[in-house]
Residue frames as qw, qx, qy, qz and C-alpha x, y, z in Angstrom:
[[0.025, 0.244, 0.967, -0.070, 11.39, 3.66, -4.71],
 [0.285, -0.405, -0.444, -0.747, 7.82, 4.78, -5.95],
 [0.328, -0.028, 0.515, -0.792, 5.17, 5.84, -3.06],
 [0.311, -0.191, -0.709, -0.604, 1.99, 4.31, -3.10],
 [0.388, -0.046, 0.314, -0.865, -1.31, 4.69, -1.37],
 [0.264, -0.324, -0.892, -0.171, -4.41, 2.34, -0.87],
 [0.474, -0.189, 0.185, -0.840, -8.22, 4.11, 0.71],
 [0.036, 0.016, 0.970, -0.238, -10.26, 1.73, 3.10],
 [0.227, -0.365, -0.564, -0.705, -13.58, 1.38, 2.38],
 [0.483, -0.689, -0.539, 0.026, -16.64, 2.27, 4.76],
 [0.029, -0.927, 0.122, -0.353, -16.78, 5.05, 6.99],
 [0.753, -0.539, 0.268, 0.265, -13.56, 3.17, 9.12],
 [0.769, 0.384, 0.163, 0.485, -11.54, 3.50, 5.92],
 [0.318, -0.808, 0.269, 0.417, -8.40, 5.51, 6.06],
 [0.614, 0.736, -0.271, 0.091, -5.93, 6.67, 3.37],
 [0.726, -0.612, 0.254, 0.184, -2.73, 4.91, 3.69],
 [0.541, 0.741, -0.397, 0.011, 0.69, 5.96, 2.02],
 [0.874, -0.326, 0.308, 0.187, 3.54, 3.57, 1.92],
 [0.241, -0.723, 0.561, 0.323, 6.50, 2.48, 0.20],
 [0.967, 0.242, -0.073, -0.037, 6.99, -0.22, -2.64],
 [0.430, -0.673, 0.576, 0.171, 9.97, -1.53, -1.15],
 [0.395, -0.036, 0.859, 0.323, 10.39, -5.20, -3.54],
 [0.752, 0.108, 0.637, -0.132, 9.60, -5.90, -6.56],
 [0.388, 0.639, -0.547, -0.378, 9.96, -7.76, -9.95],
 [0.807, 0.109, -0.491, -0.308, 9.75, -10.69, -11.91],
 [0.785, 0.061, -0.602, 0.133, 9.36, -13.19, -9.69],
 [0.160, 0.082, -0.538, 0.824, 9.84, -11.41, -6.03],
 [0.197, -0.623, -0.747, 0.127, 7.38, -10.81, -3.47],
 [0.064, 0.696, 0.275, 0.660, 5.77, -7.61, -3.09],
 [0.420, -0.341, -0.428, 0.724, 6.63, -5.65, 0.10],
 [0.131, 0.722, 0.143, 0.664, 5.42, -2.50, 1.24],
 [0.350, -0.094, -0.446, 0.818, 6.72, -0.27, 3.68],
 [0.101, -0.881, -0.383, -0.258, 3.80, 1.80, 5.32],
 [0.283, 0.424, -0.338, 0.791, 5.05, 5.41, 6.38],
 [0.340, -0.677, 0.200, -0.622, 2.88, 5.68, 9.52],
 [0.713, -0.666, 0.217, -0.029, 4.43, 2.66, 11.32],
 [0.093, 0.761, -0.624, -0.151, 7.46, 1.38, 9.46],
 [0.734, -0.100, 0.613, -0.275, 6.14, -1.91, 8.90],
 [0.102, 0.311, -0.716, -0.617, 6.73, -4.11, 6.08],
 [0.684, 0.187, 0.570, -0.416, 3.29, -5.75, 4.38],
 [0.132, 0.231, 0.720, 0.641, 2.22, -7.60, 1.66],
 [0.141, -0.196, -0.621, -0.746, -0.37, -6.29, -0.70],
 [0.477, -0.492, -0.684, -0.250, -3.33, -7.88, 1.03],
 [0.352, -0.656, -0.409, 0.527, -2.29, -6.32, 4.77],
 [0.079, 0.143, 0.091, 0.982, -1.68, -2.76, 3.06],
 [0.349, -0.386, -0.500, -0.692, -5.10, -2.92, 1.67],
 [0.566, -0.542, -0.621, 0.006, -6.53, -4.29, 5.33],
 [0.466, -0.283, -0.315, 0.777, -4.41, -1.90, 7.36],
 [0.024, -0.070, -0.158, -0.985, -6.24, 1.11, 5.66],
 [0.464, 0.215, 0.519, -0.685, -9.45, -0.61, 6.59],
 [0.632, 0.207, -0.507, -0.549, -10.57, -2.44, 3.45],
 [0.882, -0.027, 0.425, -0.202, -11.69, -6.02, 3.70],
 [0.606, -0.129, 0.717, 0.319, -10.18, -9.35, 1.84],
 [0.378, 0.672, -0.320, -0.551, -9.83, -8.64, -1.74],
 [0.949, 0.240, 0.204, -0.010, -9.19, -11.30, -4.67],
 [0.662, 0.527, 0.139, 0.513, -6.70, -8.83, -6.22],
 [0.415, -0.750, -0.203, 0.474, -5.42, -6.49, -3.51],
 [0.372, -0.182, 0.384, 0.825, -2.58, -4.98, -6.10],
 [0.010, 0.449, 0.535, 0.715, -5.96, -3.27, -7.92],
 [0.364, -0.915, -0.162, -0.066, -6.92, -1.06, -4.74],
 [0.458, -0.689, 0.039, 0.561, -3.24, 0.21, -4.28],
 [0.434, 0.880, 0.065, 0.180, -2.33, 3.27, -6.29],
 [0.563, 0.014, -0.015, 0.826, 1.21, 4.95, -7.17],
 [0.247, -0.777, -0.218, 0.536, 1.60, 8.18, -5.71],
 [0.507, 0.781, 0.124, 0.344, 2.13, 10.80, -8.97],
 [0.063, -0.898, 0.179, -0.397, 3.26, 13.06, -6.49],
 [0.896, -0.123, -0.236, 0.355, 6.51, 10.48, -4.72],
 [0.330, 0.763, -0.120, 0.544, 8.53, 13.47, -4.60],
 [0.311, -0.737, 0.153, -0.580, 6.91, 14.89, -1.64],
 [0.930, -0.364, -0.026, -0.037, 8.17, 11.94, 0.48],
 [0.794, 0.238, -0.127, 0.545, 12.19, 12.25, -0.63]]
């Protein structure tokens, strides 16, 4: 499952790395964050790292190049 990561904005913002646990055509996006084991959508990733509502939350969370380091 690919890592991915989302930075909060302002000086409360915090890097947060998760999981992409779901998805495909037609499924809801899940992510598993790795520092409580929670499952969110899209919009709580992005809020849990300290960002604010978004229109398009899935364009402030980034795959992790480096997924390895999590396996």
């Amino acid at each position: 499952m690919p890592c991915v990561f989302t930075q909060g904005d302002g000086p409360g913002g915090r890097r947060i790395d998760g999981i992409l646990y779901k998805y495909g055509k037609g499924e809801e996006v899940k992510i598993m964050c790795v520092c409580h084991g929670s499952f969110l959508t899209p919009a709580e990733f992005v809020k849990h790292a300290g960002g604010t509502d978004v229109d398009h939350p899935l364009k402030h969370i980034v795959v992790n190049p480096n997924s390895s380091s999590y396996l």
